[in-house]
N, C-alpha and C positions, 0 to 999 in steps of 0.2 A: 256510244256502243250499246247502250242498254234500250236504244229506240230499237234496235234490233229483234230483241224479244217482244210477244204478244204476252198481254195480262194473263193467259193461263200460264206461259212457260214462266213467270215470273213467280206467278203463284206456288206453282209445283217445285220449283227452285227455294223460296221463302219455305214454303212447310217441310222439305227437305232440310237445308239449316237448322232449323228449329229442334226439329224431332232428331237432328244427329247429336246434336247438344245436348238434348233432354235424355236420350237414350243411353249415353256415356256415366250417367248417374247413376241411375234406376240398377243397371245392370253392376256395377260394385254398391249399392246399400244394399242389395237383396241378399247375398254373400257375406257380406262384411256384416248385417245385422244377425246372422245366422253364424256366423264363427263369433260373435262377441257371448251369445246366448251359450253356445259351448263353453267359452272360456270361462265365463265366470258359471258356467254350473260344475268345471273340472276343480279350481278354484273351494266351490262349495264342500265339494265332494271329498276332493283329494288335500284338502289346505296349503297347496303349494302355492305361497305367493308370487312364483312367477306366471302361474297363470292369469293372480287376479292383476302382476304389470303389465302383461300384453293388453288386457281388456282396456286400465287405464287408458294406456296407450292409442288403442284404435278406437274408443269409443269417441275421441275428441276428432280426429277424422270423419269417423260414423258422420257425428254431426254435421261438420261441414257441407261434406257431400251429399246428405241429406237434405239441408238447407237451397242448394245450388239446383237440385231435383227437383224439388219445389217450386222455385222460381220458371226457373225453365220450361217447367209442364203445365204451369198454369198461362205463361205467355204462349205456347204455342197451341191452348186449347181455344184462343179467340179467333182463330185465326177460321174455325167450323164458322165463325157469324161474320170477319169480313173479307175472305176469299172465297170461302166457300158454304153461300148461304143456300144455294139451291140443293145442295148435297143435305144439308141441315135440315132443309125444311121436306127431303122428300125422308130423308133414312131417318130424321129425328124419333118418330114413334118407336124405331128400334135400339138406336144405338144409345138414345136420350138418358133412358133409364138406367141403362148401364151401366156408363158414364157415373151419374148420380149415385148407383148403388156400391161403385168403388168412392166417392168421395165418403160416402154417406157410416160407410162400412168400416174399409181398411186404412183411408187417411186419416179419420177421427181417432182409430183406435192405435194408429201410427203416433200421432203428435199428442193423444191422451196420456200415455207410457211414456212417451219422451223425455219428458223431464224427469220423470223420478227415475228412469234409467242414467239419465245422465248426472242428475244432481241430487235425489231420492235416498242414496244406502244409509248414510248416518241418520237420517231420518225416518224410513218406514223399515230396517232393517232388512238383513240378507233376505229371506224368505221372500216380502212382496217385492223387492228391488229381483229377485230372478225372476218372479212373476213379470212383471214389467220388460224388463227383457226379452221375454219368451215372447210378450204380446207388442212388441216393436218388431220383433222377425217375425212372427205369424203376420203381422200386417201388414210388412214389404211382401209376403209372397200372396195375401188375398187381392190386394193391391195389382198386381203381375197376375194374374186370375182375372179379373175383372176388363183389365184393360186387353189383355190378352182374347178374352171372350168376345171382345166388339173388335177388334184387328181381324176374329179367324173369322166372324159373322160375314163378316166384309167381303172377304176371300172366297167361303163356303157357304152362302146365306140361305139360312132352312127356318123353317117356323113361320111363315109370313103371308100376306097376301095384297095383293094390288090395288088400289081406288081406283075411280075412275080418275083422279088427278094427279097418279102416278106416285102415292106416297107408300112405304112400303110399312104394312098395318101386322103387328102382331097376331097372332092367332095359335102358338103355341112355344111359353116361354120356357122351355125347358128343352125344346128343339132347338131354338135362340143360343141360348146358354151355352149350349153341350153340341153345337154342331160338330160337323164332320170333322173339322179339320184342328178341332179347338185342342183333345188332349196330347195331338204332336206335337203341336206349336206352343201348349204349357211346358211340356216338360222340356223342349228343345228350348227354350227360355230361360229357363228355373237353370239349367244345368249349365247354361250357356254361364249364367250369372254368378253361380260357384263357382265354374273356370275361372274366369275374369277376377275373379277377388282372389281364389287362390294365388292365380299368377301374381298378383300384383305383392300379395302377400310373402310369395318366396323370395319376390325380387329384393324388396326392402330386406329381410334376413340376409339374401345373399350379400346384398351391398356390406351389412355390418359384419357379415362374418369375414369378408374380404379384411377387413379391421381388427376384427378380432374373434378367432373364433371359438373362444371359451367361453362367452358370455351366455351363460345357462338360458334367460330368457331366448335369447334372439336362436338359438339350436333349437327349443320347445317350438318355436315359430316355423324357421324352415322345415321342421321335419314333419309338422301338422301339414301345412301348405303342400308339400311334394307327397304327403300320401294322399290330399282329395287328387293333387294330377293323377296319380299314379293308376287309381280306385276310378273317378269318372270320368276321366279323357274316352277309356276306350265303352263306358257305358255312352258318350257323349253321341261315339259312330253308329254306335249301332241306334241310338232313337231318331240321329237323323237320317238313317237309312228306316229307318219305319215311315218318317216324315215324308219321306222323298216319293215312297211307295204308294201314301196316302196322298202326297200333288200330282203323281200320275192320274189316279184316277180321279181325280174332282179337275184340276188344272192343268191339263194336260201341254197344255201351249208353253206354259210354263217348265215343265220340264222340257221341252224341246227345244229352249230359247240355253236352260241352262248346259245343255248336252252340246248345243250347237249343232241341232240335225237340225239343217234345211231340208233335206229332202230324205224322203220315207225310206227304211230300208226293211225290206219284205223278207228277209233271209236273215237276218241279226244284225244289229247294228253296234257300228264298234263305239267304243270310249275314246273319245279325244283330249288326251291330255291337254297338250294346248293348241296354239295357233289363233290367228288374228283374223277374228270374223269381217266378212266384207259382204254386209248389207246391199250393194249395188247388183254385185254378181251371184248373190245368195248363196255364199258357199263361206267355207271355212280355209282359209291360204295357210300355206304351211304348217298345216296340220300333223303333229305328230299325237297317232292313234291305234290303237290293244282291238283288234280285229272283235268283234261279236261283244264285247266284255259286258257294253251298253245293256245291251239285252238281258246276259246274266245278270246282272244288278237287279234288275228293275223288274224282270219279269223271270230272272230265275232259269234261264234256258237261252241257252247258247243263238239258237234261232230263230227267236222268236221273233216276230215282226213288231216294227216300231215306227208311227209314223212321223212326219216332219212338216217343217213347219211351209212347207209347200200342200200341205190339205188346208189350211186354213185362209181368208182372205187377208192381204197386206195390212187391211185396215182396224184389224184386230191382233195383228203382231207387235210384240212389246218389242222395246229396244234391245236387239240381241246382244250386242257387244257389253254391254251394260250389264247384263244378267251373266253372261258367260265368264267375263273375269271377277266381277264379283264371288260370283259362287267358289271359284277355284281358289283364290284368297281365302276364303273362309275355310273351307276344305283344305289346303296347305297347312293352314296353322293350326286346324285340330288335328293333324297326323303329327307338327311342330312339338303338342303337346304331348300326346303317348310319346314319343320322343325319349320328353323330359322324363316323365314319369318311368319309365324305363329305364332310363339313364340312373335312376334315383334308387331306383329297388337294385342293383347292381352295385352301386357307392355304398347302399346297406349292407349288401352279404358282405360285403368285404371292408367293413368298419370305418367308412374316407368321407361319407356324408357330410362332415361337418367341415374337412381338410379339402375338399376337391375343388380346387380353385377353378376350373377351367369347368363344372359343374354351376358352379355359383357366377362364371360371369356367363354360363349360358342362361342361367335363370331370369340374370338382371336383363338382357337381351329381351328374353319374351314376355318379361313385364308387361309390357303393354301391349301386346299380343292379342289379349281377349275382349279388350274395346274394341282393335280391329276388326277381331273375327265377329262381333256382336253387329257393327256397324256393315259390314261386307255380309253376312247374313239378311240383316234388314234391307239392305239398296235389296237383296237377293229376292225376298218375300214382295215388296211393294213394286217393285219398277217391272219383274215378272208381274204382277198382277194387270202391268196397264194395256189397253187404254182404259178400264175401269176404275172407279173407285168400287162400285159394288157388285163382285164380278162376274160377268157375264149380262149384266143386267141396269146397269148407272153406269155411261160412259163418263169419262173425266170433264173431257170437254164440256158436258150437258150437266157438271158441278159445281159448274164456277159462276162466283156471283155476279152482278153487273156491275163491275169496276171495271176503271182505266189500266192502264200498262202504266202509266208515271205515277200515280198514289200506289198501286205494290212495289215499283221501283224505290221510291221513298222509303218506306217504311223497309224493305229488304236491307238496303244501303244503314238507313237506325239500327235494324237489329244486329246486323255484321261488325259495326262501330259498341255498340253497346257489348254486344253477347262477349268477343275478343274481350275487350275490357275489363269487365265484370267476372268473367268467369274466367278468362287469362289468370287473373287478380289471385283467384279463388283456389289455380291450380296449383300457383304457385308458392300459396301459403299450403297444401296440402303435401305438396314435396319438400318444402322445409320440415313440417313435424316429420318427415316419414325419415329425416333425414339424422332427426336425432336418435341415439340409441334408447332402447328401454333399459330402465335401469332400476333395479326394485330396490336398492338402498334410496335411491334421491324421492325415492313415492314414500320413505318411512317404512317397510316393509321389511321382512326379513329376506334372507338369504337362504332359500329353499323352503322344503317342508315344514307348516309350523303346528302340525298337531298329529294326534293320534289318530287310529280307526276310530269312528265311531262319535267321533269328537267334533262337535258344532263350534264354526269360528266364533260366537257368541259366547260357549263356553271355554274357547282359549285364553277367552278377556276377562272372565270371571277367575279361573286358575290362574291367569297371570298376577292377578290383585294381590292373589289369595297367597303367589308363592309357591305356587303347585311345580314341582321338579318335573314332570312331565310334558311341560310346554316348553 
């Protein structure tokens, strides 16, 4: 079966796996290291020890999936030297450093802090263990910056200039940097990644509130989870409508792939909800479509003209089908989540948040929701991008190294055996801890608040020595 494929589709299939694996990480540590940062400074602030259980709790997760993001991003960053060496050796001058200056930068100062976040508090106390903290979530999002900055470069490539031998030569790093298309795509990322850990986060509360739901920690849990839905679902739409605005004008093919306009409409073009593109006949079958709305969106006026993907040559048209349900996936499940978070602010006014069972197993439902929508974004962003890697300007085809079709078959076939296995392994020890309750007697803790205003958990432990009636 797999003589089938030629070494590039084999290619673009292997870095596909890869980066779907690797991506499933990244997008809950970036989240999850950023509500741990909360909690234990709620914890500091407020002395309630059920904030500092939840942290125990998910900083042992954190880890894991930390760990798992790791592996997986460093196996599929070799992949630049043996599929694709000629991509390497021509964008190297640009993307090289970049590359470098997220290891150099956010993963040093990622796995610096690590430890003494995880294993550090009895030993450099509260103060530098929040510090630590704080530079473990600053590092998962410079981290998501970096690597973000060489994804939009790719997409929107500014600052640069040509050799004669085709490699693309820096000449202004801060055009590089800060391209066009770079601050959508950070924060469509950044926020993507707080959904995604939210979700995952209300899920596990809902499961144990289905259990019981007087358990104070696990209600401090759901009710933080369901107000980030509540607060950035709908900030979510609207950056990706800025995002979208900003792929019209740089990528325009791309939105046309996403819209499903094959063909141009001079008078306003409608929204097509859905229906089943048919590449042969270049048209959209069984289309159900909002007359004009296209236009509204994107350009703000009912009639405004839109062209399609009939101006451009075949041979520069990405896979429509491919782009088109992707995109609507994604876009489903962030309308999914305003949803929820509506659903959420509702169960508040009227005091059932904690009781509303039919609330809580929608939550556990969309769990995993936001890997989805993370992964159906990404096919959305890269598969629109082709037939490029650097676009408009490095076709795919002219990036693949000279290798066979059976040595990428090998090694695909290794990673699909491996990757299942190991990270199968990995998921399923992450769903057992999510599976036990938090519980802040079994951590030694007390049972709610355990100090005054004004009162350093340092100096709880001194009054308690001392006998102090105030502790």
């Amino acid at each position: 079966m797999l003589d089938a494929f030629t070494a590039e589709t084999l290619a673009r299939i292997q870095f596909a796996f890869t980066v779907s694996f690797h991506i499933i990480f990244p997008s809950f540590s970036i989240g999850l290291a950023s509500y741990l940062a909360v909690l234990n400074g709620l914890w500091l602030k407020t002395g309630n020890d059920h904030y500092r259980t939840l942290f125990e709790y998910w900083k042992k997760i954190f880890a894991v999936a930390f760990a798992m993001g790791v592996v997986s991003g460093i196996v599929m960053s070799y992949q630049f030297g043996t599929n694709w060496s000629v991509f390497s050796d021509k964008a190297g001058p640009v993307i090289g450093p970049l590359m470098a200056y997220e290891v150099l930068s956010a993963f040093f100062l990622e796995a610096g802090f690590l430890g003494i976040m995880l294993f550090g508090r009895e030993r450099v106390g509260n103060r530098l263990h929040m510090f630590a903290t704080a530079m473990v979530a600053f590092g998962t999002l410079m981290s998501a910056t970096w690597i973000l900055s060489v994804n939009s470069w790719m997409q929107t490539p500014a600052g640069f200039a040509m050799n004669e031998d085709g490699q693309f030569i820096p000449t202004d790093w801060w055009a590089i940097v800060f391209n066009p298309s770079f601050p959508y795509r950070l924060a469509h990322m950044v926020i993507a990644a707080f959904l995604t850990t939210s979700f995952v986060v209300g899920a596990v509360a809902a499961w144990h509130l289905l259990k019981d739901h007087h358990n104070p920690a696990t209600r401090i849990m759901f009710s933080m989870a369901l107000w980030m839905a509540a607060i950035v679902a709908p900030i979510q739409i609207f950056v990706g409508d800025l995002h979208g605005l900003n792929t019209l004008e740089h990528q325009p093919v791309k939105i046309m792939a996403m819209e499903g306009h094959y063909d141009s409409h001079p008078n306003g073009a409608p929204l097509i909800l859905f229906g089943i593109p048919n590449p042969e006949e270049k048209r959209i079958d069984y289309a159900i479509e909002i007359p004009k709305l296209s236009s509204l969106i994107l350009k703000h006026d009912l009639n405004a003209p839109l062209d399609g993907l009939d101006t451009i040559p075949d041979k520069d048209e990405p896979p429509v089908a491919i782009v088109f349900w992707s995109f609507r996936i994604m876009v489903s499940i962030g309308f999914g989540m305003l949803l929820i978070g509506m659903w959420s602010l509702w169960a508040r006014f009227r005091g059932t948040l904690y009781e509303a069972k039919w609330l809580h197993r929608a939550a556990i439902i969309m769990g995993p929701t936001g890997f989805i929508a993370v992964l159906a974004g990404w096919v959305t962003t890269e598969v629109g991008r082709q037939p490029f890697t650097v676009y408009g300007l490095l076709r795919t085809s002219d990036s693949l190294a000279p290798i066979e079709a059976p040595a990428v078959a090998a090694s695909l076939l290794a990673f699909i055996v491996v990757y299942f296995f190991v990270f199968g392994a990995g998921t399923i020890y992450i769903l057992q801890m999510m599976s036990k309750t938090p519980d802040t007697k079994r951590l030694g803790l007390r049972d709610g608040p355990i100090r005054t205003a004004g009162v350093t958990p340092a100096q709880q432990v001194q009054s308690a020595v001392k006998g102090d009636s105030d502790v």
